[in-house]
N, C-alpha and C positions, 0 to 999 in steps of 0.2 A: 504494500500500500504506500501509496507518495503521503509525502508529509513536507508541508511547508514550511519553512522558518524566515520571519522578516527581521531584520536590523535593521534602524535607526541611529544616528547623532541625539544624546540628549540636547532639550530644549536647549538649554545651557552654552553647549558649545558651536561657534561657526560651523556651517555644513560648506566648505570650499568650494566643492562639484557643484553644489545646488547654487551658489552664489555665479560661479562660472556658468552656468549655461543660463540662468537668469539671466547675463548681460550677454550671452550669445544671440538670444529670441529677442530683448529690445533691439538689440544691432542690426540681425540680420533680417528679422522680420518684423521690426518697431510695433509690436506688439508691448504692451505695458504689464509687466510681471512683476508683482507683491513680494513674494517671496517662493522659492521651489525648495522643497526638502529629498533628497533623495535616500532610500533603501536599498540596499544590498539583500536579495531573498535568493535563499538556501531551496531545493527540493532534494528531499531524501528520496528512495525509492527502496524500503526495506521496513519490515515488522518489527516495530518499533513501540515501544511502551509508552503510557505519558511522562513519567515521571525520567525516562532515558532521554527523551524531545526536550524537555525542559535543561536535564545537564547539560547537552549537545548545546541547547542556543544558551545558557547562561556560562559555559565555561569553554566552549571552542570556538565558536561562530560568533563572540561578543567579546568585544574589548571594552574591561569594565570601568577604565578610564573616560572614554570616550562616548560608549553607548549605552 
């Protein structure tokens, strides 16, 4: 069974990429953009418990500094 996992930037810190393509779309297509945040999402594809899903995204797939 797939199992999704999304990561995030806490609110807290700059999200760089989301700022860089923010000013890619007013540039290239002067379109007016608020703010973009982007996620990084994981698909597992294996039988997978929840409580092993939950390790996986809080201790491999998340950098606790950051995310």
């Amino acid at each position: 069974m797939a199992h999704r996992i999304e990561v995030a930037k806490r609110a807290t810190i700059t999200d760089a990429q989301g700022e860089k393509l923010a000013r890619r779309i007013r540039k290239d297509l002067a379109l007016e953009v608020e703010r973009i945040s982007t996620v990084a999402v994981y698909t597992l594809d294996a039988e997978l418990e929840g409580e092993t899903l939950q390790r996986l995204s809080d201790e491999v797939f998340t950098d606790p500094v950051l995310e």
